[in-house]
C-alpha positions as CSV (number, residue, x, y, z in Angstrom):
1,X,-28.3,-32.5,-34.0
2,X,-28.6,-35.3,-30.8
3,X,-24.5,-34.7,-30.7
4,X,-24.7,-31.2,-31.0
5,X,-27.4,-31.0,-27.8
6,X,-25.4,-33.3,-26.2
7,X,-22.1,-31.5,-26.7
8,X,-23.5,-28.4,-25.4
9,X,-24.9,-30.3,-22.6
10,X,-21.3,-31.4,-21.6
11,X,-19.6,-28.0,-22.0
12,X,-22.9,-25.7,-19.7
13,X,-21.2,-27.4,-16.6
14,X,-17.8,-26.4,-17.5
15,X,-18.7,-22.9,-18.8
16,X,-20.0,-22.3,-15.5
17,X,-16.7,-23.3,-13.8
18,X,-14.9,-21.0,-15.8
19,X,-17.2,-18.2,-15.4
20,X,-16.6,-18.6,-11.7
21,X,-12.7,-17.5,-11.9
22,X,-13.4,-14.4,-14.1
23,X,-13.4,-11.2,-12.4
24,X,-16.3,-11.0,-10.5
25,X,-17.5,-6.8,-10.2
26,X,-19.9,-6.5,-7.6
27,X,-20.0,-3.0,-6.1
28,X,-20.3,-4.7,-2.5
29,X,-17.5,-6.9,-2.4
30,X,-15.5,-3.7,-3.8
31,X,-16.9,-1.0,-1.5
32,X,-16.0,-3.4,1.5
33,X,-12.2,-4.5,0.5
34,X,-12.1,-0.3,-0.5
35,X,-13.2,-0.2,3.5
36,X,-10.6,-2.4,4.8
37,X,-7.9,-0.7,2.9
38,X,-8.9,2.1,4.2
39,X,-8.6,0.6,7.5
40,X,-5.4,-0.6,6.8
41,X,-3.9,3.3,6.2
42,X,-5.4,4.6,9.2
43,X,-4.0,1.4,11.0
44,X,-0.1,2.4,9.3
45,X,-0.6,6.3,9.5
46,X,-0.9,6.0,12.9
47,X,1.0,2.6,14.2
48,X,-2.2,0.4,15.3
49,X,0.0,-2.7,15.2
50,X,-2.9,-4.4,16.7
51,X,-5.7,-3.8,13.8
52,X,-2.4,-4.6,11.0
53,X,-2.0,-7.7,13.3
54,X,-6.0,-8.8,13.0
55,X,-5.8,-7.9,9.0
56,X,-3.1,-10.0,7.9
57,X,-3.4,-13.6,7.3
58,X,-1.2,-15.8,9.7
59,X,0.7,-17.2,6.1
60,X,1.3,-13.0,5.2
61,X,4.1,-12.3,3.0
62,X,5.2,-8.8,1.9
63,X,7.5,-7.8,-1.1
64,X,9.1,-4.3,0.0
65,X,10.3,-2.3,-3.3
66,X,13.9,-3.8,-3.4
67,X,12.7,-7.3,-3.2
68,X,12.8,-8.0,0.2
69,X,10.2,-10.7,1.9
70,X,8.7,-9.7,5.1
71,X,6.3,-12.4,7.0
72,X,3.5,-11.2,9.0
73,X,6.0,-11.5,11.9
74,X,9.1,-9.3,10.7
75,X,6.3,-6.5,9.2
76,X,4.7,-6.0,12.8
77,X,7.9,-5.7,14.0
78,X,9.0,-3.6,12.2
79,X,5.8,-1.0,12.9
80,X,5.9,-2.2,16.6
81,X,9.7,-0.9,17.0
82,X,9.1,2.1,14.8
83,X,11.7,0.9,11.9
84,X,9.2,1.9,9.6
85,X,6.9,5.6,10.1
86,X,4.4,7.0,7.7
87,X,3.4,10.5,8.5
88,X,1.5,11.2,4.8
89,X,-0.2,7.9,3.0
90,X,-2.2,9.5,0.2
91,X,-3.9,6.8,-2.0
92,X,-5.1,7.4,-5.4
93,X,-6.4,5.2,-8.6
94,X,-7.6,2.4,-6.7
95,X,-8.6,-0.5,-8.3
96,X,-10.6,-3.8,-6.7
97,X,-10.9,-7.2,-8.8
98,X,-12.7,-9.5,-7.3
99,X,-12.2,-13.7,-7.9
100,X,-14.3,-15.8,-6.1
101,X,-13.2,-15.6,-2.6
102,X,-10.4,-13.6,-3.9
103,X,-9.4,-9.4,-4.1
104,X,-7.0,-8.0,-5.7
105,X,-6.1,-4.3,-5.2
106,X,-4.3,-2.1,-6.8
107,X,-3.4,2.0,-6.1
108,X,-1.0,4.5,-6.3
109,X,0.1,6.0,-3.0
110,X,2.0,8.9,-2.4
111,X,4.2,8.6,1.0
112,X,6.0,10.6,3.0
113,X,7.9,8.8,5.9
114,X,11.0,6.9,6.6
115,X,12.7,3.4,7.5
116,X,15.6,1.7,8.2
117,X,17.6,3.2,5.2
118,X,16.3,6.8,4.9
119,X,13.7,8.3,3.4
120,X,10.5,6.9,1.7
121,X,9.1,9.9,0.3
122,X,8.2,9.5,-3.1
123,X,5.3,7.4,-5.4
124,X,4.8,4.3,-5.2
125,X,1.8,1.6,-6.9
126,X,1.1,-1.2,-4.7
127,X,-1.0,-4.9,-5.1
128,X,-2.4,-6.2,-1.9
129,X,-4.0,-9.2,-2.2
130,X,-7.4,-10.1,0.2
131,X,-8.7,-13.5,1.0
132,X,-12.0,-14.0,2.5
133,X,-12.0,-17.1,4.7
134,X,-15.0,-19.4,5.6
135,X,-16.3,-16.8,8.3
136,X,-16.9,-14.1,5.6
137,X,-14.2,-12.2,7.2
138,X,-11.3,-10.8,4.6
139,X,-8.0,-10.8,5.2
140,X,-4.7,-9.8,3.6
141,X,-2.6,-12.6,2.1
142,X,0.1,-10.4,-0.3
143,X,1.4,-7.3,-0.5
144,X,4.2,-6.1,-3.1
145,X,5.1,-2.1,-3.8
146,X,7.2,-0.7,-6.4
147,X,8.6,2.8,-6.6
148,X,7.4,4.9,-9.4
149,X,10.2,5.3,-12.2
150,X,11.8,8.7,-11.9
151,X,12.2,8.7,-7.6
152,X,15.8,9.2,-6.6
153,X,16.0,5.8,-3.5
154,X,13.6,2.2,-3.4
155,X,11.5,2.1,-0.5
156,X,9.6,0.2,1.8
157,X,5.8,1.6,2.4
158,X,4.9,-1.9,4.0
């Protein structure tokens, strides 16, 4: 019986631990990375480079639809000179996990707009990945969007 007490002494430390990397679902910490996001589309639907500059992290990287890695640098860039325009950024199904000091969100967003290559009209489901620094203050570390099976071109909706 001592062993067994002892045992389960060990492991309450280590449980703990553990329980701190499960998804964590407090209806603050979602409502607020819903907020930013939110923030974020406004900030893209109507080219505030400067909000997209304070929201991404200074180590930002971007996966466009055909694979293509943008830094924080090349995405503001490519807003700043207009490569990229979103007229229409309807999101739906959002979904916010929340690890620790980390959020993940996930959505479907209907586009309408254009780029380099053509048009990006279509459905997409994007990830964008949050980090809350030290301050308290969240900001986006990862972003990846794939086009929804069935749409005619890949786009970029970074």
């Amino acid at each position: 019986m001592y062993a067994g007490a002892l045992l389960l002494t060990l492991m309450l430390p280590l449980g703990a631990a553990q329980a701190s990397l499960l998804p964590h679902h407090g209806s603050h910490q979602r409502k607020t990375i819903e907020r930013l996001e939110e923030r974020y589309r406004q900030a893209v639907l109507t080219d505030n480079v400067a909000t997209m500059r304070r929201m991404l992290s200074e180590d930002y990287i971007g996966i466009d639809p055909s694979g293509i890695i943008k830094t924080k640098r090349e995405t503001l860039a490519d807003w700043k000179n207009h490569v990229v325009v979103i007229q229409e950024l309807t999101l739906s199904d959002v979904r916010v996990r929340i690890y620790g000091n980390t959020a993940v969100l996930t959505c479907r967003a209907t586009v309408m707009g254009h780029d380099a290559e053509g048009s990006l009209n279509g459905e997409f489901r994007y990830t964008r990945v949050y980090h809350r620094e030290r301050t308290g203050r969240w900001q986006i570390v990862s972003f990846e969007a794939n086009r929804i099976a069935g749409h005619r071109r890949l786009g970029r909706i970074m």
